[in-house]
C-alpha positions in Angstrom: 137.2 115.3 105.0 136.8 113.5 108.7 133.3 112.7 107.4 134.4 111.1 104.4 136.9 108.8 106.9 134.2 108.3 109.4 131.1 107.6 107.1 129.0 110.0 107.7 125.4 110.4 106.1 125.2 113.9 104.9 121.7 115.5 104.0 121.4 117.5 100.9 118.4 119.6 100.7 115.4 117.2 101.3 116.8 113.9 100.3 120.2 112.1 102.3 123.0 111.6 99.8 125.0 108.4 101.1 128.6 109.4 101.1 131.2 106.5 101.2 132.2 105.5 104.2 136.0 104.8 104.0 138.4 106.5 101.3 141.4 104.0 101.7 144.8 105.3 100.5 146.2 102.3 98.4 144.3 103.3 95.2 147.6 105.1 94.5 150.8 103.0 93.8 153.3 105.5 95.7 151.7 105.4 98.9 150.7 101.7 98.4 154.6 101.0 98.4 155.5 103.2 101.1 152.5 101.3 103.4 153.9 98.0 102.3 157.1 98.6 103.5 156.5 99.5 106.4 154.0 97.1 107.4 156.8 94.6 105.9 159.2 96.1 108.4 156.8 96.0 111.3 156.0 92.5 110.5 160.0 90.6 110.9 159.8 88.6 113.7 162.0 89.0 116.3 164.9 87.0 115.2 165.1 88.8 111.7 165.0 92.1 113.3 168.4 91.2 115.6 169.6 89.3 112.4 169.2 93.1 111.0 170.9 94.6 114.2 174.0 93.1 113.6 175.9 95.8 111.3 178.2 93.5 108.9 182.3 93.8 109.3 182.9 96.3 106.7 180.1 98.9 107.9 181.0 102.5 108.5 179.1 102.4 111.8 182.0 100.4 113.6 184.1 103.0 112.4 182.0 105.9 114.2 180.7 107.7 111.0 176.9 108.4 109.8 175.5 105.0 108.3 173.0 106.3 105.5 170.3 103.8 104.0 170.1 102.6 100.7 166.3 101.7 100.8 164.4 104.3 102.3 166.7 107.4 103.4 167.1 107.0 106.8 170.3 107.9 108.8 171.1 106.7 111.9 173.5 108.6 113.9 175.9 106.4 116.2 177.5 107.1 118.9 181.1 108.6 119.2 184.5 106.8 120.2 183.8 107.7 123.9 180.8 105.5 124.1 180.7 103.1 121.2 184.5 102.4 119.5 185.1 100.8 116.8 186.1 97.0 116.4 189.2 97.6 116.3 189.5 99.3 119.6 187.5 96.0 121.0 184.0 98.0 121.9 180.8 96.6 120.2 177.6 97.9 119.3 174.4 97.5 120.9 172.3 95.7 118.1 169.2 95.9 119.9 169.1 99.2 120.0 170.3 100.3 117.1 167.5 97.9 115.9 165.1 99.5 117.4 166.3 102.7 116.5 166.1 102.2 113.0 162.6 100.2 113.0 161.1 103.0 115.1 163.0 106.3 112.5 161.3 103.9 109.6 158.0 103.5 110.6 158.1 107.8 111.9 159.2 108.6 108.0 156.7 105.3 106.8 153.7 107.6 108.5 154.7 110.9 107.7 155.3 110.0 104.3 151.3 108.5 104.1 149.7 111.1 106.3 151.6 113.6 103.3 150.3 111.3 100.8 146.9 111.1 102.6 146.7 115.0 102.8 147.3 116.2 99.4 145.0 113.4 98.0 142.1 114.3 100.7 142.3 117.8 99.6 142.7 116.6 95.9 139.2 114.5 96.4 138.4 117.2 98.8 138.1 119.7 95.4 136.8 117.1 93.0 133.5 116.0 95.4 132.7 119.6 96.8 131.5 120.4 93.0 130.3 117.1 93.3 128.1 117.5 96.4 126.9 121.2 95.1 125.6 119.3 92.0 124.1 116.8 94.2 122.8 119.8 96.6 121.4 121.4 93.6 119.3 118.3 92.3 118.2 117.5 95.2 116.9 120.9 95.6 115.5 120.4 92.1 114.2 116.9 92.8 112.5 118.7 96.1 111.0 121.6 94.4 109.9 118.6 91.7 108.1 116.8 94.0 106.6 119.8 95.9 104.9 120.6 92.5 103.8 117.1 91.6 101.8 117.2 95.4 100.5 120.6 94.1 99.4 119.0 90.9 98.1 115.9 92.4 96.2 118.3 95.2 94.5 120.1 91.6 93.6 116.9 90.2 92.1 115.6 93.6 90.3 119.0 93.9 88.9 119.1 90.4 88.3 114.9 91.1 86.0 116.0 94.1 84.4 118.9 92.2 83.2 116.3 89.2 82.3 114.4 91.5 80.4 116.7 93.2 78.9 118.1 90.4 78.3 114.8 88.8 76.3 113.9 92.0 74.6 117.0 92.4 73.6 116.9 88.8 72.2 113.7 89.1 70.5 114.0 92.7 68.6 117.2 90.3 67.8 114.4 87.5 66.9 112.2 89.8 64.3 114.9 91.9 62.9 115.3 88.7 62.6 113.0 87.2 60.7 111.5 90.0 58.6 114.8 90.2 57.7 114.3 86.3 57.4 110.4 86.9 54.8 111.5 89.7 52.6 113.8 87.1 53.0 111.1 84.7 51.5 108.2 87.3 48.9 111.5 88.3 48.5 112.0 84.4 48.0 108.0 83.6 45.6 107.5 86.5 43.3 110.3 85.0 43.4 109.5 81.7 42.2 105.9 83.1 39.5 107.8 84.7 38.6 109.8 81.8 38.8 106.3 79.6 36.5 105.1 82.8 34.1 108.1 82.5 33.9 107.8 78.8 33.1 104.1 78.9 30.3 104.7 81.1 28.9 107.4 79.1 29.3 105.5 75.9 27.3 103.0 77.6 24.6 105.2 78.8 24.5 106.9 75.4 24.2 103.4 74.0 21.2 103.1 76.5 19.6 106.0 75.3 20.3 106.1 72.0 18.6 102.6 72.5 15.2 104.0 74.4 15.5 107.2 71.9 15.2 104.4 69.1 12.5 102.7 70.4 10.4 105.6 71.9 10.7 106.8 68.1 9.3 103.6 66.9 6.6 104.0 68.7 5.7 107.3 68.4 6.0 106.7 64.7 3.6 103.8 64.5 1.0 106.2 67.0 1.8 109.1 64.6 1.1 106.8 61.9 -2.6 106.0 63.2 -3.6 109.4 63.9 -2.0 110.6 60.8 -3.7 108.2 58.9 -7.6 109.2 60.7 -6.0 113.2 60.1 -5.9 112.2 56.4 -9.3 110.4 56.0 -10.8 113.0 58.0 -8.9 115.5 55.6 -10.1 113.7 52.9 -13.8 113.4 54.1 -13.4 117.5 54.9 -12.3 117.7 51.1 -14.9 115.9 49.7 -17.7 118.0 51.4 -16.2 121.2 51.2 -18.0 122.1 47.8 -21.0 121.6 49.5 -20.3 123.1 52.5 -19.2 126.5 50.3 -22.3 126.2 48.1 -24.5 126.0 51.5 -22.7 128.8 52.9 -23.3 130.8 49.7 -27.1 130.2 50.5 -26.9 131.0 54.1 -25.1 133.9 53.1 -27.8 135.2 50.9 -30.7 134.0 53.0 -28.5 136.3 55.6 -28.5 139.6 53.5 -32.1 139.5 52.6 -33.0 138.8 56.4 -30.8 142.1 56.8 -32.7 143.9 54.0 -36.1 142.9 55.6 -34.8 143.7 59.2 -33.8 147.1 57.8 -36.7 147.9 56.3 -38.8 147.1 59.3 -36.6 149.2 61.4 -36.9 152.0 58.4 -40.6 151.8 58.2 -41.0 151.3 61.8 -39.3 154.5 62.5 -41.5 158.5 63.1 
């Protein structure tokens, strides 16, 4: 309980638990009196305290007996005939010190009865807060063991953060290789249809250019055709016309033929031993 008087900051675990830093004894009544009283006693001034020294005529101090206190318990033994008689035998009592003596035996009691006080309530709020600081122990233990697994669970989401990310980058570095690579075949595959669709063009245009010297190189074969078929076909014609003739002339040339055989054979016949 020294810690709870001097203020101390206790640590609990991970996290510091602020304990208070003075436990003052007035919160109960008893001890608040007892306090009172004596800080009202060591408060008189002077003259009140030798106003108190003086014992009044008819009390049994003067007499030599054992003076006991009304308020707060206290005796005061006195001394005996030999060194303080009575009144009546014409010694007096020293009021200072019995004073004094009596200030000094109220404050003693005053601070014995407060460190009692103070004591049984430390030990009393000594039993109530240990339960207190094992409960405090306990969730701060919790609270640390809470926030070791929120770091773990914010290190997971940070490490699957960085693998997205790293996946979402690597992914698209791919898309982006190709997609170049395919945008490169498509500028390769536009530039040679654009070269086909050149080489086409020129081609239609030579075709064209043939198709256009084919056209007239018929023309005029078909107008030269057209002369010599036409000569073909009077000469045909002419051929036609004479061709009974010609048959009837070669009848007779074929039979002037045989009988130049006949003769020719007979000759050779008759010419022969």
């Amino acid at each position: 309980m020294g810690n709870l008087r001097a203020g101390s900051r206790q640590t609990f675990g991970d996290l510091p638990i602020k304990i208070p830093t003075k436990l003052e004894h007035p919160t109960f009544p008893r001890a608040k009196a007892v306090r009172g009283r004596s800080e009202r006693l060591s408060g008189i001034n002077q003259e009140e305290r030798i106003s108190m020294r003086k014992p009044p005529l008819n009390n049994p101090v003067r007499s030599g007996r054992r003076r006991e206190s009304s308020d707060v318990g206290v005796d005061v033994q006195v001394a005996s005939d030999s060194g303080w008689g009575t009144e009546s035998e014409g010694d007096t009592l020293d009021p200072h010190k019995i004073g004094k003596q009596e200030t000094e035996s109220l404050l003693k009691k005053a601070d014995s009865i407060i460190d009692h006080i103070g004591e049984s309530w430390e030990s009393e709020v000594s039993a109530q807060v240990e339960p207190i600081k094992a409960d405090f122990k306990n969730l701060a233990h919790r609270i640390h063991n809470l926030m070791l697994t929120e770091a773990a669970i914010a290190q997971n989401l940070s490490d699957v953060v960085e693998t997205s990310q790293a996946s979402t980058r690597q992914l698209i570095n791919g898309l982006t290789d190709k997609f170049g690579e395919t945008l490169e075949k498509a500028v390769t595959i536009n530039e040679n249809i654009q070269d086909f669709q050149r080489k086409i063009q020129k081609l239609d245009e030579r075709m064209r250019k043939r198709k256009g010297e084919f056209t007239h190189d018929l023309a005029a074969l078909e107008a030269r055709n057209k002369e010599e078929i036409d000569e073909f076909k009077e000469e045909l014609a002419r051929e036609t016309a004479n061709l009974p003739a010609k048959i009837q002339a070669a009848k007779s040339n074929k039979a002037d033929q045989k009988q130049a055989q006949l003769k020719l054979a007979k000759i050779l016949a008759d010419g022969l031993p």
